[in-house]
N, C-alpha and C positions, 0 to 999 in steps of 0.2 A: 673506333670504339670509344664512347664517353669515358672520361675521369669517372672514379667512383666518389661515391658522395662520403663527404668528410665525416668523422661519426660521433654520432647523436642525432642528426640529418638522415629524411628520407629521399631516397631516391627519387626519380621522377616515376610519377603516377599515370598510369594510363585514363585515357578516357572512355573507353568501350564502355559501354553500358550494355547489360543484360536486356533483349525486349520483353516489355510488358504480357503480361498471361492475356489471352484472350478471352471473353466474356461468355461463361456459358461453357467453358471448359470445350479440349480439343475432342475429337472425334478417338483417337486410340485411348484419350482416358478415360473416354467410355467406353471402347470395346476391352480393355482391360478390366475394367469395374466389374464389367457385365460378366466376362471372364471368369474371374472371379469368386461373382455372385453361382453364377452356375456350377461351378469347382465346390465350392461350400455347401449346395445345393446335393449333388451329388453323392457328395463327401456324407452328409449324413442320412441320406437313403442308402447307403453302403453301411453304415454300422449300426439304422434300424434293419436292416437285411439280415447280419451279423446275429443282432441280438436275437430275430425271430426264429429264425436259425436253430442257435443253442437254445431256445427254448422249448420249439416243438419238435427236438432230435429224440429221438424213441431211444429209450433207453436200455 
């Protein structure tokens, strides 16, 4: 187990580096996008559904 570092001093730093994003973005962050887009899609032919609904409900 190393010494810990004296203080004011950092510790030892790793070198790992994160890999770079691919170009053109990945394939699930478009089928999430699209996801998404289609969920929002939805989402408001559900509450022009709603509104046409309570509008032409016989009274």
């Amino acid at each position: 187990m190393p010494a810990p570092a004296p203080p004011g001093s950092l510790g030892r730093m790793t070198t790992h580096r994160a890999p770079k994003p691919v170009a053109g973005g990945r394939p699930v962050e478009r089928a999430v996008t699209v996801g998404l887009a289609l969920a929002a899609i939805a989402g408001l032919g559900w509450i022009v559904g709603m509104i046409y609904t309570l509008v032409r409900w016989p009274l």
